[in-house]
MIGU-910400 format. One record per residue (C-alpha): x negated, y, z negated. Coordinates in steps of 0.5 Angstrom, whole numbers, padded with zeros to 4 digits. Last residue first. Example, Ala and Ser with C-alpha at 12.3 -4.5 7.8 and 13.67 -1.06 7.14 Angstrom:
REM MIGU-910400
+-------+-------+-------+
!    px !    py !    pz !
+-------+-------+-------+
! -0027 ! -0002 ! -0014 !
! -0025 ! -0009 ! -0016 !
+-------+-------+-------+
***
This chain:
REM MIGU-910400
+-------+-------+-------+
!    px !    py !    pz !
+-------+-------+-------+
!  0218 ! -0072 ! -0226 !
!  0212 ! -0072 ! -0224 !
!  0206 ! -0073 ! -0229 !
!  0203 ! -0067 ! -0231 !
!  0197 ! -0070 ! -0236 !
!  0195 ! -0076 ! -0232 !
!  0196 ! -0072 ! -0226 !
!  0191 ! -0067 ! -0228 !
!  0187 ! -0073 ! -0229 !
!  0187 ! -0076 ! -0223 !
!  0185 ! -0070 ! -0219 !
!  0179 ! -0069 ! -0223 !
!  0177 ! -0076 ! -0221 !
!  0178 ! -0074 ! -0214 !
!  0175 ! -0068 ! -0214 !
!  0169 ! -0070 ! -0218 !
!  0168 ! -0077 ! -0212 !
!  0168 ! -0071 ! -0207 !
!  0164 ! -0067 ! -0209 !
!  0166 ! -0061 ! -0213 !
!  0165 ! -0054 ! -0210 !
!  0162 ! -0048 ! -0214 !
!  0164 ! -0041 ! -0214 !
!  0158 ! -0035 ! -0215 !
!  0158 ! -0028 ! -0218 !
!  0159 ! -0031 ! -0225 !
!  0163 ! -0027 ! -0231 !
!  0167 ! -0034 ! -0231 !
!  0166 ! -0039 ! -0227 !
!  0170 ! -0039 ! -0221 !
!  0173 ! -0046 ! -0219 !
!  0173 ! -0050 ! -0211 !
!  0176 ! -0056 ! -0209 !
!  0174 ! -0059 ! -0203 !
!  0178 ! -0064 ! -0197 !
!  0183 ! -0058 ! -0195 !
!  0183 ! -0052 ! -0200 !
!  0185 ! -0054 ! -0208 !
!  0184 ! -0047 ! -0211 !
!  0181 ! -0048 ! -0218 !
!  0181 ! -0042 ! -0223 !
!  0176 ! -0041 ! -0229 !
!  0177 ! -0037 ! -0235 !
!  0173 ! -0037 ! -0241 !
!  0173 ! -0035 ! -0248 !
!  0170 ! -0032 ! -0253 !
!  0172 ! -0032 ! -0261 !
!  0170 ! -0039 ! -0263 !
!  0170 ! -0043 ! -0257 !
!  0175 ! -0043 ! -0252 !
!  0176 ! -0045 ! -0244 !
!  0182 ! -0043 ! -0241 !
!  0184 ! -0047 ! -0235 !
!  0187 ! -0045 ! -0228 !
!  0190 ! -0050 ! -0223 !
!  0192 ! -0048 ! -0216 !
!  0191 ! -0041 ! -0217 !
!  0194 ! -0037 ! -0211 !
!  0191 ! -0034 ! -0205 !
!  0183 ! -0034 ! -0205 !
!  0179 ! -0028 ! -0202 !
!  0170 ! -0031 ! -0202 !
!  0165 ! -0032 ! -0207 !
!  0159 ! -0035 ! -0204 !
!  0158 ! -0042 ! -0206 !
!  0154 ! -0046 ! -0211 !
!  0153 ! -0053 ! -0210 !
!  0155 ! -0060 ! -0212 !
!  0158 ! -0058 ! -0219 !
!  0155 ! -0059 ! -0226 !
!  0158 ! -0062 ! -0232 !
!  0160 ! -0059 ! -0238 !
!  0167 ! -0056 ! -0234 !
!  0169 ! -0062 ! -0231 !
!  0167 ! -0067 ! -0236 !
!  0172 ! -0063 ! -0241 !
!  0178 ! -0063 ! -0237 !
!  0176 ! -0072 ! -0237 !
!  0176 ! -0072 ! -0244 !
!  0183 ! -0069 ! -0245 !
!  0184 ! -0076 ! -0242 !
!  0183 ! -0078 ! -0248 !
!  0188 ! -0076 ! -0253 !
!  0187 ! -0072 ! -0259 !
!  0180 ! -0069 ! -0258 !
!  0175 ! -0070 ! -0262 !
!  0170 ! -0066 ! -0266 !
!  0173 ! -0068 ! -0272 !
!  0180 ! -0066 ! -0269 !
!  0179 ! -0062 ! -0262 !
!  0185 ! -0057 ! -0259 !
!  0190 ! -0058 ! -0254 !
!  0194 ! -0053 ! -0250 !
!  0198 ! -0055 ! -0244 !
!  0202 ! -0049 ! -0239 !
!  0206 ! -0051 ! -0234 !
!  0208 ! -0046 ! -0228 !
!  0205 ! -0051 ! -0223 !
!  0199 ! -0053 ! -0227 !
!  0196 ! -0048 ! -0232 !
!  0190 ! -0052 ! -0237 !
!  0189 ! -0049 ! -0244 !
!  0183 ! -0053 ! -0247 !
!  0180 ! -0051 ! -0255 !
!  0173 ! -0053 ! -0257 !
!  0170 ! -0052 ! -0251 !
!  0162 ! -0056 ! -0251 !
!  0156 ! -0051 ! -0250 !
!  0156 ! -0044 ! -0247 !
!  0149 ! -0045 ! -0242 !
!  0153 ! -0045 ! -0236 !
!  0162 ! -0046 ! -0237 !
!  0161 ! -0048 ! -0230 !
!  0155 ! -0052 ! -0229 !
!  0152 ! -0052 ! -0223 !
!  0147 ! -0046 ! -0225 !
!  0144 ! -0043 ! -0218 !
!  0138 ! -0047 ! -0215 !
!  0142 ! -0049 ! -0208 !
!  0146 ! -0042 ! -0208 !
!  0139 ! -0038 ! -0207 !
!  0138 ! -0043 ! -0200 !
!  0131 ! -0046 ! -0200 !
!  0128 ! -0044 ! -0193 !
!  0120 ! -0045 ! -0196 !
!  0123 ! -0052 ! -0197 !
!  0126 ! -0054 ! -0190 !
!  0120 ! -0050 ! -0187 !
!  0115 ! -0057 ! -0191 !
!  0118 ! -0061 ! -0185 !
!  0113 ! -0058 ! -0181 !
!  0107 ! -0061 ! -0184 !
!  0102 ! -0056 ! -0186 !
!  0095 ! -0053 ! -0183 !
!  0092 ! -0049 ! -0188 !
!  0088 ! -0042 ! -0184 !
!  0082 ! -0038 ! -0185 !
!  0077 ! -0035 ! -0189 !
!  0080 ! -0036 ! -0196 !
!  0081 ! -0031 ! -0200 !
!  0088 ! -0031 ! -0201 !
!  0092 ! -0036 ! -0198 !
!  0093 ! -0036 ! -0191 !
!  0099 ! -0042 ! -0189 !
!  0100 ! -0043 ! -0181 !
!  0106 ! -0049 ! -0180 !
!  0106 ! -0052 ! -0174 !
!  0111 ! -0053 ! -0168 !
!  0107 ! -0047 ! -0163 !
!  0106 ! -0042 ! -0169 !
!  0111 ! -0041 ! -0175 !
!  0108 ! -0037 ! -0180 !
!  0106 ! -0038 ! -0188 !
!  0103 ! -0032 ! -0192 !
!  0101 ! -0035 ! -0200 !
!  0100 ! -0030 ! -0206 !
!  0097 ! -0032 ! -0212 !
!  0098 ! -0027 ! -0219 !
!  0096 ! -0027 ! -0226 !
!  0100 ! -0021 ! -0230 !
!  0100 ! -0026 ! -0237 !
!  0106 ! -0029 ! -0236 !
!  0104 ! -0033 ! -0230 !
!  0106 ! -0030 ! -0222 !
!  0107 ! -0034 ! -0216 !
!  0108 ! -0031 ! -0209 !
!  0111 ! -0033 ! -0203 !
!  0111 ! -0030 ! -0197 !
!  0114 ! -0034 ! -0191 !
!  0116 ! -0032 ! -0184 !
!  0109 ! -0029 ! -0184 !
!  0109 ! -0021 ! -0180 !
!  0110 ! -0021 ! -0173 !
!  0105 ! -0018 ! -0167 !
!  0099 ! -0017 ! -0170 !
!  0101 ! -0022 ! -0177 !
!  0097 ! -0028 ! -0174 !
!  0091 ! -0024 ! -0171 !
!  0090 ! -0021 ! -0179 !
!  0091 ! -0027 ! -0181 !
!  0085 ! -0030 ! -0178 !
!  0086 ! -0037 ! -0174 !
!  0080 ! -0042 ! -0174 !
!  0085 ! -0048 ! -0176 !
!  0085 ! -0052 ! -0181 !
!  0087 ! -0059 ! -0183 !
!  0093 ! -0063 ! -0186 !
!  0095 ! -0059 ! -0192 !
!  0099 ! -0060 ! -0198 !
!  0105 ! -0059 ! -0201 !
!  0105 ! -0061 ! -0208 !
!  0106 ! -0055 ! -0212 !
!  0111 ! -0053 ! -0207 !
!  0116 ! -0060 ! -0209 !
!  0115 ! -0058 ! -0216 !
!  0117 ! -0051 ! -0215 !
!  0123 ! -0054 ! -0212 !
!  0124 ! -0059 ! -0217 !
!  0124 ! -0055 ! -0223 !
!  0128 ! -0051 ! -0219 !
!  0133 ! -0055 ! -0219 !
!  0132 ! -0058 ! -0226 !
!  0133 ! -0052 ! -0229 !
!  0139 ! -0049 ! -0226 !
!  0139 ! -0041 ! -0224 !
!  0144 ! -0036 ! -0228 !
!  0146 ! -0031 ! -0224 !
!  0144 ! -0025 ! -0221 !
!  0144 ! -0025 ! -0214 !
!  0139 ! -0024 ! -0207 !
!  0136 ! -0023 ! -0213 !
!  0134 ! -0025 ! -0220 !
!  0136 ! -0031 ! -0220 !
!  0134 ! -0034 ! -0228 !
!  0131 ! -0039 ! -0231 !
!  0131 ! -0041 ! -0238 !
!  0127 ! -0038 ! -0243 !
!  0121 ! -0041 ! -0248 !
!  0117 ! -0036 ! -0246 !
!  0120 ! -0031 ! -0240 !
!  0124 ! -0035 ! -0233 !
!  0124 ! -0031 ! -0227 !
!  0127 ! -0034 ! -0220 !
!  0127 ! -0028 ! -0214 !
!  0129 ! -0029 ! -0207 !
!  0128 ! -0023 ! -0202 !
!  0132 ! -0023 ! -0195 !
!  0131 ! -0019 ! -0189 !
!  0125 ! -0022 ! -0186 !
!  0124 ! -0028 ! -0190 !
!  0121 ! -0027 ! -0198 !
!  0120 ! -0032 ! -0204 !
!  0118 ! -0029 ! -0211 !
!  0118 ! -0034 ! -0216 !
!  0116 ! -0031 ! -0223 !
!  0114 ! -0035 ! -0229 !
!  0110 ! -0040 ! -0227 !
!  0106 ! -0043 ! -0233 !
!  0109 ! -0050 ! -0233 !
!  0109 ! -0051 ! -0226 !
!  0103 ! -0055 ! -0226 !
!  0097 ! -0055 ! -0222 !
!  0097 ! -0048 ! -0220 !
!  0092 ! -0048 ! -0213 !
!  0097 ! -0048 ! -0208 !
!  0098 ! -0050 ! -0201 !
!  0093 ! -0056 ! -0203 !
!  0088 ! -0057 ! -0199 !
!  0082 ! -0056 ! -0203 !
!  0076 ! -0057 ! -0199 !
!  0070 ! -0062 ! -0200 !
!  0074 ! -0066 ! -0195 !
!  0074 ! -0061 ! -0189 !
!  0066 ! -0063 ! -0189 !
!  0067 ! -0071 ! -0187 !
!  0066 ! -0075 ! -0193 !
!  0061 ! -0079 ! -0191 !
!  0056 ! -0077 ! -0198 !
!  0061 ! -0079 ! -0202 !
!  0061 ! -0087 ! -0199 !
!  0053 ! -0088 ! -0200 !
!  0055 ! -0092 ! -0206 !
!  0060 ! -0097 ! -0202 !
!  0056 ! -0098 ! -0196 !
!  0051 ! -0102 ! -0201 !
!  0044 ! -0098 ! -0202 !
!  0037 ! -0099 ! -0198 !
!  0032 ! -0095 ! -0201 !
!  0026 ! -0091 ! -0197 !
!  0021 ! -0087 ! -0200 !
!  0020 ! -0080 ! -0201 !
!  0017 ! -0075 ! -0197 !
!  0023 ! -0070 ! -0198 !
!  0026 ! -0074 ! -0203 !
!  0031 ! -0080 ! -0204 !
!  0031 ! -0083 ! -0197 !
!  0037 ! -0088 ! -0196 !
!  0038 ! -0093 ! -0191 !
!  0045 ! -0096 ! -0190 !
!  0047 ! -0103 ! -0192 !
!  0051 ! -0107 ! -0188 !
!  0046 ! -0112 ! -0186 !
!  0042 ! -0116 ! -0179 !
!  0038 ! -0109 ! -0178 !
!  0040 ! -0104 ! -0183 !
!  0045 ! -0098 ! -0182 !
!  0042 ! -0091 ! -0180 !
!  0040 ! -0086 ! -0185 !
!  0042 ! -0081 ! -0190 !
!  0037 ! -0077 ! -0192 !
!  0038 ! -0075 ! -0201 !
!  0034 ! -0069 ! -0203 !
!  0033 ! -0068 ! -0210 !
!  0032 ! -0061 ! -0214 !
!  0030 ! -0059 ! -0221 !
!  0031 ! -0050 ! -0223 !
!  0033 ! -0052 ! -0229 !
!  0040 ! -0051 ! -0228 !
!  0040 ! -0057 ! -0224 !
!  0040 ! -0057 ! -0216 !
!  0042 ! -0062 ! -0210 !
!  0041 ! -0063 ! -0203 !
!  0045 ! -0068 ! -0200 !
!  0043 ! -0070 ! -0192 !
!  0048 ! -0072 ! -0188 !
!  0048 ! -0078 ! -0182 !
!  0042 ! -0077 ! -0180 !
!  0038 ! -0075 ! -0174 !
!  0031 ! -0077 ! -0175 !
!  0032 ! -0081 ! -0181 !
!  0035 ! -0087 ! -0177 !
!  0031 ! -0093 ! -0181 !
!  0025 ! -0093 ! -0175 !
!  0027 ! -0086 ! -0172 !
!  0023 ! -0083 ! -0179 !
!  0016 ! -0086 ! -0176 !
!  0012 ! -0086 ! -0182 !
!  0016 ! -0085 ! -0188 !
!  0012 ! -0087 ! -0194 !
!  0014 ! -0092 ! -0200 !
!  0018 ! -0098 ! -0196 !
!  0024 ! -0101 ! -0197 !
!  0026 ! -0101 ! -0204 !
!  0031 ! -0105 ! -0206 !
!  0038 ! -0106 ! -0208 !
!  0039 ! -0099 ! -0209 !
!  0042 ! -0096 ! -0217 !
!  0048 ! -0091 ! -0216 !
!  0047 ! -0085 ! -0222 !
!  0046 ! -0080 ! -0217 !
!  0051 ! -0083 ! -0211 !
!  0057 ! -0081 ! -0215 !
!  0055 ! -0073 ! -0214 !
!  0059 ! -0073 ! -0207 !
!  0065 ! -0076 ! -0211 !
!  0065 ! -0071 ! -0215 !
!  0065 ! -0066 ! -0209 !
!  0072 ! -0069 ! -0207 !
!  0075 ! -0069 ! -0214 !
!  0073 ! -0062 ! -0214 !
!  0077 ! -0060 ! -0208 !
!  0074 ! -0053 ! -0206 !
!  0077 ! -0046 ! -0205 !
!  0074 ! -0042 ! -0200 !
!  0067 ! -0037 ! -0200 !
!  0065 ! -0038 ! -0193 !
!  0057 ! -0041 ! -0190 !
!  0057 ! -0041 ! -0196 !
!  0061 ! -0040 ! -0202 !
!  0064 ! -0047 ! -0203 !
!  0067 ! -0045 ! -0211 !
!  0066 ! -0051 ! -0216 !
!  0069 ! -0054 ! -0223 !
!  0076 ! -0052 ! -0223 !
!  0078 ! -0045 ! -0221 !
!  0085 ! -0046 ! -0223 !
!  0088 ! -0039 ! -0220 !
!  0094 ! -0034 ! -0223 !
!  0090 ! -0028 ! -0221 !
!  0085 ! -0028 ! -0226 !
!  0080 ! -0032 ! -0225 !
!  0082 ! -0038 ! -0229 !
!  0079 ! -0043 ! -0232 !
!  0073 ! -0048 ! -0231 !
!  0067 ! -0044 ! -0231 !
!  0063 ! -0044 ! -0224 !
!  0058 ! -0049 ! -0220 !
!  0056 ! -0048 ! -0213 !
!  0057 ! -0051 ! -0207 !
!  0054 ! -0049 ! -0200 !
!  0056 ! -0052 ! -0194 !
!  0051 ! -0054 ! -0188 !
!  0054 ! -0056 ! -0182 !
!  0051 ! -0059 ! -0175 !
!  0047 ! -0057 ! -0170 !
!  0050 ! -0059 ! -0163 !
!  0048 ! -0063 ! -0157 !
!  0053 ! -0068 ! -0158 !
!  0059 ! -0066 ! -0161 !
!  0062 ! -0069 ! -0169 !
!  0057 ! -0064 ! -0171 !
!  0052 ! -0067 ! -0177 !
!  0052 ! -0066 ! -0184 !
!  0050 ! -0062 ! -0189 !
!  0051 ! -0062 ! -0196 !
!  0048 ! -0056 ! -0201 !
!  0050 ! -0057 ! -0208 !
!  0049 ! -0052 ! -0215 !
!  0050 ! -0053 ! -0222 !
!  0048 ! -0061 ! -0223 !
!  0048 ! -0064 ! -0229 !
!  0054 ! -0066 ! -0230 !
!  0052 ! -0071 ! -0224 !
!  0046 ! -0075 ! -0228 !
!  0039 ! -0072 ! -0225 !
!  0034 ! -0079 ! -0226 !
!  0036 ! -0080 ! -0218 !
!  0037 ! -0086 ! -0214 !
!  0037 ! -0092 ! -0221 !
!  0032 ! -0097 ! -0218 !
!  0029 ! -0097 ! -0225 !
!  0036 ! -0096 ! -0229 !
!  0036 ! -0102 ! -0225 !
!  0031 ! -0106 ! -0227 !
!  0032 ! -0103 ! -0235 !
!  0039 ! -0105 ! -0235 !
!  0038 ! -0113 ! -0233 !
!  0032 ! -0112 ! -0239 !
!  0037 ! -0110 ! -0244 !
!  0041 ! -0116 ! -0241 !
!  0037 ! -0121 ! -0241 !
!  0034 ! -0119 ! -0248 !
!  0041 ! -0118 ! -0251 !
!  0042 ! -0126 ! -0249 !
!  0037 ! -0128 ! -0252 !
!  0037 ! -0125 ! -0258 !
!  0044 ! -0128 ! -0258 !
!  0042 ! -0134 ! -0257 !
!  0037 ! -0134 ! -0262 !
!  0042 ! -0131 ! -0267 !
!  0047 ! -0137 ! -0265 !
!  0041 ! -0142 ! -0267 !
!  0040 ! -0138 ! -0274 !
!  0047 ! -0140 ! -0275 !
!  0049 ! -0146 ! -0273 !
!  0042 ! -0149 ! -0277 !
!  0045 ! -0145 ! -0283 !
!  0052 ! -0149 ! -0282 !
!  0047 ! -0155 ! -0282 !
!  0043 ! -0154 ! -0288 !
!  0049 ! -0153 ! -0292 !
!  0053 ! -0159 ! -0290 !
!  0046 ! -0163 ! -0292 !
!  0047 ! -0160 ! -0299 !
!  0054 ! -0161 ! -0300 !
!  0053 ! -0168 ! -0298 !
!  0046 ! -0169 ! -0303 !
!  0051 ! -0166 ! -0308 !
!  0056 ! -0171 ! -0307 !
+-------+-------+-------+
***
């Protein structure tokens, strides 16, 4: 037996100095794997490193000299005015708000690896396309080190494009998808999106202005929203949440070469719409109708945003779609109901926080949820129903007219009435009837 157990032992260890070599083995190809492509790396630079980008690329007509634009490196945050700056600002050959993710992806070809090295001294730049390129990225570092990258033609019998790392350096072969950043067209490294927030969590004040008209929807900290003007009134959350979200989201297509200043000659913006945050920051955006687009200028750029059109039905929100929808607002649940039909009066109260019987349930459904929109108020003959909401010590009281195929109700102490939809109505309708059966 001990000869047995020996033996099971000499195994286990030969198992295990075998499972080691392998390992060793294996650790060693890999190790050696990454140091040949490390090798083969384009740039030693890594892209966190780099604070300021030159990008060039070729005009789109024969005949003309392409562009260069000039990115460089800021601090993340605010400036001041309400705007996220993010990473990088183009400042040449215009100052204008830049897509970070979009120069990212320019600086992703740095850590790329090249298949192989074509050839160590460029000879006849026409024989790998470097005489005309396809973009030529220039990057620098805070330590004053820069990189040159060329873009050549494709390779002969092969979808890999030549690369010339350096001014005089030698030439690489990489896959299309490493040398993807750098056939982004130039548009591509600009922000187009309407706005430059990124979350409506910090907006405090809207303020959106047509000739004639001035709509503003203010919140303070941890408070809800509330309309300003054309009314003042309670708004609802969730609509104007979504509106802001939907402007937040807006984006462009394109740009067109068209001042603000030459727009605005002859009639002012058809839009102005102005987000501020609570700490006094503040961006501006001037939106005008010309032949079927949407025209928007925000501030510092040097010319115009090109937006889709069906975005005007967002700008022309109406103040009544984003008022409170809800009668009884922000006062909570009734405990007492009084409802007058036909010269008929009922009372009822809550028990354990019930009421006696259910179809009191649906009086309070009513009253607790929102409406489908709010409307002007406007001269009513008399009520067809009345309820008296109480709570406490206050009380609301809130009339319904029946007129045609809607129903209309004044919240108390509002400056809106709100209609039902048709399914609340009827459903309503229902009720009232459960509760004043005819005789």
């Amino acid at each position: 037996m001990a000869k047995g157990w020996k033996i099971n032992l000499f195994l286990l260890l030969i198992l295990i100095a075998a499972a080691a070599v392998l390992w060793w083995l294996d650790d060693r190809d890999a190790r050696r794997v990454q140091g040949e492509k490390a090798a083969r790396s384009v740039s030693a630079m890594v892209p966190k490193s780099v604070v300021r980008v030159q990008f060039w690329r070729p005009a789109a007509e024969k005949g003309k000299e392409g562009t260069t634009v000039t990115i460089q490196s800021q601090e993340s945050g605010s400036d001041g005015k309400g705007k996220s700056n993010g990473r990088w600002q183009m400042v040449a050959p215009d100052k204008a708000r830049t897509n970070d993710a979009a120069v990212d992806q320019l600086l992703t070809i740095l850590g790329e690896s090249y298949d192989q090295k074509v050839s160590d001294t460029v000879v006849n730049p026409a024989q790998f396309g470097l005489d005309r390129p396809d973009a030529v990225l220039t990057v620098h570092n805070k330590e004053g080190q820069s990189v040159q990258l060329s873009l050549g033609q494709i390779a002969p019998a092969s979808r890999k494009r030549y690369l010339q790392i350096g001014v005089d350096g030698p030439v690489v072969l990489l896959s299309s998808r490493a040398i993807g950043g750098l056939l982004q067209n130039l548009d591509a490294l600009r922000d187009k999106r309407l706005f430059a927030h990124s979350s409506g969590q910090t907006v405090q004040r809207i303020t959106r202005s047509r000739p004639n008209e001035q709509m503003i929807v203010t919140r303070g900290q941890d408070k809800p929203w509330q309309l300003e003007s054309p009314l003042a009134d309670m708004a609802s959350a969730n609509r104007v949440d979504g509106w802001l979200g939907g402007l937040l989201q807006a984006s462009g297509t394109a740009f067109a070469a068209v001042q603000a200043e030459e727009a605005f000659k002859t009639s002012g913006p058809d839009w102005t719409v102005v987000l501020e945050n609570g700490e006094g920051g503040k961006e501006t955006v001037r939106i005008q109708r010309q032949e079927g687009k949407l025209l928007a200028w925000r501030e510092g750029d040097p010319d115009a945003l090109v937006l889709d059109g069906y975005l005007a039905e967002e700008l022309d929100k109406p103040a009544m779609e984003l008022v409170a929808l809800r009668p009884l607002g922000a006062h909570g649940i009734p405990m007492k109901l009084q409802i007058t039909h036909q010269d008929k009066t009922l009372t009822t109260a809550k028990e354990n926080g019930q009421w006696p019987k259910p179809v009191w349930t649906g009086i309070e459904e009513i009253l607790t949820r929102d409406a489908w929109r709010g409307v002007k108020p406007k001269p009513h003959g008399e009520a067809w129903l009345t309820i008296i909401a109480f709570q406490d010590k206050e009380q609301w009281v809130i009339p319904f007219w029946k007129e045609g195929e809607t129903m209309i109700l004044a919240p108390s102490n509002r400056p809106v009435e709100l209609e039902l939809t048709h399914y609340q109505m009827e459903a309503f309708m229902d009720t009232v009837k459960a509760l004043f059966p005819a005789e």
